[in-house]
C-alpha positions in Angstrom: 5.6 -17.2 24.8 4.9 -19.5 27.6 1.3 -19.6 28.7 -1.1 -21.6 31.5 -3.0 -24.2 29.4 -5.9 -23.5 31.6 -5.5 -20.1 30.1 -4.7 -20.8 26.7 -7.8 -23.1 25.5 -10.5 -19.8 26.8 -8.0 -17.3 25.5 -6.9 -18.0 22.3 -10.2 -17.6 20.1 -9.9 -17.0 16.4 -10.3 -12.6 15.5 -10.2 -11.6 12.3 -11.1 -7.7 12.3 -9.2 -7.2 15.7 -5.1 -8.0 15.3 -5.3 -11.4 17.1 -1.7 -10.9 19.7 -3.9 -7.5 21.3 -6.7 -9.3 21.4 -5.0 -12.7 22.9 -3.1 -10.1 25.5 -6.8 -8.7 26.7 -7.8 -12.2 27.2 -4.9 -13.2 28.7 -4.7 -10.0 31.0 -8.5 -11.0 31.7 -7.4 -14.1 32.9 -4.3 -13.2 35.0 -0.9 -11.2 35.3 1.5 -11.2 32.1 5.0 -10.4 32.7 7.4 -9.5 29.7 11.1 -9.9 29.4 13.1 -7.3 30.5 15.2 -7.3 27.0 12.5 -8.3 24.2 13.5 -10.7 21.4 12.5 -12.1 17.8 13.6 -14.8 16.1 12.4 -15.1 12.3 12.2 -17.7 10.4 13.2 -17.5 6.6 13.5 -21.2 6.0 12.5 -24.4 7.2 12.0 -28.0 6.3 8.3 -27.0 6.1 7.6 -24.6 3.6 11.0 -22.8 2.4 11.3 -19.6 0.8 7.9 -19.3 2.0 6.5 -15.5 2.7 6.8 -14.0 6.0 3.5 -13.2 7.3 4.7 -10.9 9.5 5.5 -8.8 5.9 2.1 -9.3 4.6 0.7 -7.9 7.8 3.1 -4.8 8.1 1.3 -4.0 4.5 -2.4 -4.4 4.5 -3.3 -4.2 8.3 -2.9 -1.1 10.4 -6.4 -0.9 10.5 -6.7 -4.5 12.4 -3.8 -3.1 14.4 -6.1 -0.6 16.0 -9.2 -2.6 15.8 -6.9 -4.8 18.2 -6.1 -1.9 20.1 -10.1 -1.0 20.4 -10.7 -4.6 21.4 -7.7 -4.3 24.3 -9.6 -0.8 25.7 -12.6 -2.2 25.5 -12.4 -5.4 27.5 -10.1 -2.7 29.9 -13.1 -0.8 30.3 -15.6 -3.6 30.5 -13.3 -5.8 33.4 -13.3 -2.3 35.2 -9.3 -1.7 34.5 -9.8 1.5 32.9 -12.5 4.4 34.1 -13.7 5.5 30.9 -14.5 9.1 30.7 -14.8 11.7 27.7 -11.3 12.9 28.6 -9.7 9.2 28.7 -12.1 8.1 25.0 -10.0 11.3 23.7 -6.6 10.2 25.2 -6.6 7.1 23.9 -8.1 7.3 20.5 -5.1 10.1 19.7 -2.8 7.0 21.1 -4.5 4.8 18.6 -4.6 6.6 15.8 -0.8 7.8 15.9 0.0 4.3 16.4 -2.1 3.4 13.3 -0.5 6.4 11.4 2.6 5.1 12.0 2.4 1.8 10.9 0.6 3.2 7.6 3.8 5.0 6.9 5.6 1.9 7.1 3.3 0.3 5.0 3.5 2.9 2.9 7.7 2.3 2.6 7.1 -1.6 2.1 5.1 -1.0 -0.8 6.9 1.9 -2.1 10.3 -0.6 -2.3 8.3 -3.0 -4.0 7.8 -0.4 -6.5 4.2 -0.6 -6.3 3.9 3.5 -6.0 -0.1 3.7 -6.9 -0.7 1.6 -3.4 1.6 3.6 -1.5 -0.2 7.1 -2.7 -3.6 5.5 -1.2 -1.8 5.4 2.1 0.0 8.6 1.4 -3.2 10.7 1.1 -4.3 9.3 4.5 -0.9 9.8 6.4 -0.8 13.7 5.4 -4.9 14.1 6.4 -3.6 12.3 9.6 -1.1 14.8 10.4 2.1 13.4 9.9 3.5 15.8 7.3 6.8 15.1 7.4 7.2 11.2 8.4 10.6 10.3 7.9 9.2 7.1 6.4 7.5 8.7 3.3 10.5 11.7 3.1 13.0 9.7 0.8 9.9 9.2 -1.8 8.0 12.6 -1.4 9.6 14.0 -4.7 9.7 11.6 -7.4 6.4 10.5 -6.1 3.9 11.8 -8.3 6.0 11.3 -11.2 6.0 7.5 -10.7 2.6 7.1 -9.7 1.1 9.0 -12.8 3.9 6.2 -15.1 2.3 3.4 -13.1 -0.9 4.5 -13.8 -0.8 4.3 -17.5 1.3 1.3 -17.2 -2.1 -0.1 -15.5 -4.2 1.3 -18.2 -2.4 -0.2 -21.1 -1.7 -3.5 -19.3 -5.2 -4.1 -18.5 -6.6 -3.0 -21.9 -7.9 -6.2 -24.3 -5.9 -6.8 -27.6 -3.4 -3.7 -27.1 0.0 -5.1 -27.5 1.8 -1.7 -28.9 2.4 1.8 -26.4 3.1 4.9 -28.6 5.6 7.4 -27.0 4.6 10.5 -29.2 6.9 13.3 -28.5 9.4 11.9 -26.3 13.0 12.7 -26.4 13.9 10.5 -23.9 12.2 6.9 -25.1 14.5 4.5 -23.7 14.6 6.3 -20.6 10.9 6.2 -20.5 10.6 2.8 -22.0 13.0 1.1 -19.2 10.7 3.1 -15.9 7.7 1.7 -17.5 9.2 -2.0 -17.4 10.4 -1.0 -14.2 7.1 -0.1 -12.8 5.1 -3.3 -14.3 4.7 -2.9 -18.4 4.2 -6.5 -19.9 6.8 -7.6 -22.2 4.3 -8.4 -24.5 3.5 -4.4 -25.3 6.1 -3.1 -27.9 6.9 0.0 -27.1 7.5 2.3 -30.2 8.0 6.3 -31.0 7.0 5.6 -34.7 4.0 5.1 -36.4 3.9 1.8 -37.3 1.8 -1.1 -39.6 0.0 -2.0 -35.6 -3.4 -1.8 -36.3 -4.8 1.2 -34.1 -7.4 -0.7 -31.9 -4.5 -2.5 -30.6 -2.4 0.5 -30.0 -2.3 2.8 -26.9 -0.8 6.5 -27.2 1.4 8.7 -24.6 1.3 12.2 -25.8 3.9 14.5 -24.2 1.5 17.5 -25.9 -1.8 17.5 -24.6 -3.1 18.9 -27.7 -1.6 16.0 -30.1 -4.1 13.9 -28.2 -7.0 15.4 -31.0 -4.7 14.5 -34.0 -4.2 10.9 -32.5 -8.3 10.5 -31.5 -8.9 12.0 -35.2 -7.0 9.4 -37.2 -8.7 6.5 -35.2 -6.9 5.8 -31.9 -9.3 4.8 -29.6 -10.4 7.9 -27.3 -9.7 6.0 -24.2 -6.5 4.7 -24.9 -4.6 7.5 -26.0 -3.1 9.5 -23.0 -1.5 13.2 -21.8 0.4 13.3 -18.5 -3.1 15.7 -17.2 -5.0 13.0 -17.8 -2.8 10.6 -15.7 -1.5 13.0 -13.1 -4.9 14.9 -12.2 -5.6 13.0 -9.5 -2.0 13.4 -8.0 -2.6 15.9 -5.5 0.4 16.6 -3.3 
């Protein structure tokens, strides 16, 4: 961008809660005409003599702020409004808080993809739950996760559980065929290497074991020889709250 410095040192003033480049265009706007190229452009930076390898920002933002995108787009209306660009009426308010919030929607559903490809599927359900109360049933975004969804954020979930526990360093499968199958989605989705995974009894002490029943009612045989309650899981227990 190429800007006036008269212009630049009263418009560019630090936001945080408003995404700064709508806010910086009201202010600029404010200020005097802005004219964009006819064919837009970016340019990223992956490496530089600076800080390589470093992070994009740009990726960061894309996954944790859609709601300062629209706070940015509230700042933008309001300082319309306020400069006397924009007649504010009940009819326009409605117009262009359904422009905001499918904008907003639709940068959630990205977020949602960014997080679900980092394999971090317990995030991307939090934004789930808010795309489909938004409206957007169907978003082609969230469509090539929909199914396996629930399964993976119910396997994250417990691999939370028993990560975060204190002094558990063995999982119990109990009733799985499939153990190696199982064993290599739970490393895949974040289990520490330092938690054996086993389908045996073994000489573990209990307090330091965690149990995955696939039979909810081997959970009481499990609680009744000593595992501790909290720690010793059925899928119901992981996947109630899994509401698609």
């Amino acid at each position: 961008m190429i800007y006036r410095s008269s212009t630049l040192r009263s418009a560019w003033i630090p936001r945080e809660f408003c995404f700064y480049p709508f806010a910086f265009l009201a202010h600029f706007l404010d200020q005097g005409a802005v004219t964009f190229l006819q064919r837009p452009f970016y340019r990223s930076i992956a490496n530089s003599a600076i800080a390589r390898d470093r992070p994009q920002e740009g990726t960061n933002d894309v996954m944790t702020s859609w709601d300062r995108y629209r706070g940015g787009l509230e700042y933008f209306l309001y300082t319309a409004v306020k400069r006397g660009a924009l007649i504010l009426t009940p009819e326009t308010r409605l117009k262009y808080d359904e422009m905001c919030r499918i904008f907003t929607l639709n940068r959630m559903a990205v977020a949602f993809r960014f997080w679900a490809v980092r394999k971090n599927f317990i995030k991307a359900y939090e934004l789930y739950t808010r795309i489909m109360w938004g409206g957007m049933l169907d978003h082609p975004e969230i469509r090539p996760f929909r199914e396996r969804l629930p399964l993976m954020v119910s396997i994250q979930t417990l691999v939370s559980e028993v990560n975060s526990a204190i002094g558990i360093d063995t999982l119990l499968l109990a009733g799985f065929t499939e153990v190696a199958a199982l064993e290599n989605l739970m490393r895949e989705l974040g289990l520490s290497e330092k938690v054996k995974v086993t389908k045996e009894l073994t000489d573990s002490p209990l307090e330091s074991t965690a149990v995955f029943v696939s039979i909810a009612s081997d959970r009481d045989y499990f609680v009744a020889v000593g595992y501790l309650p909290n720690l010793v899981f059925h899928e119901h227990d992981l996947a109630r709250n899994i509401i698609m």
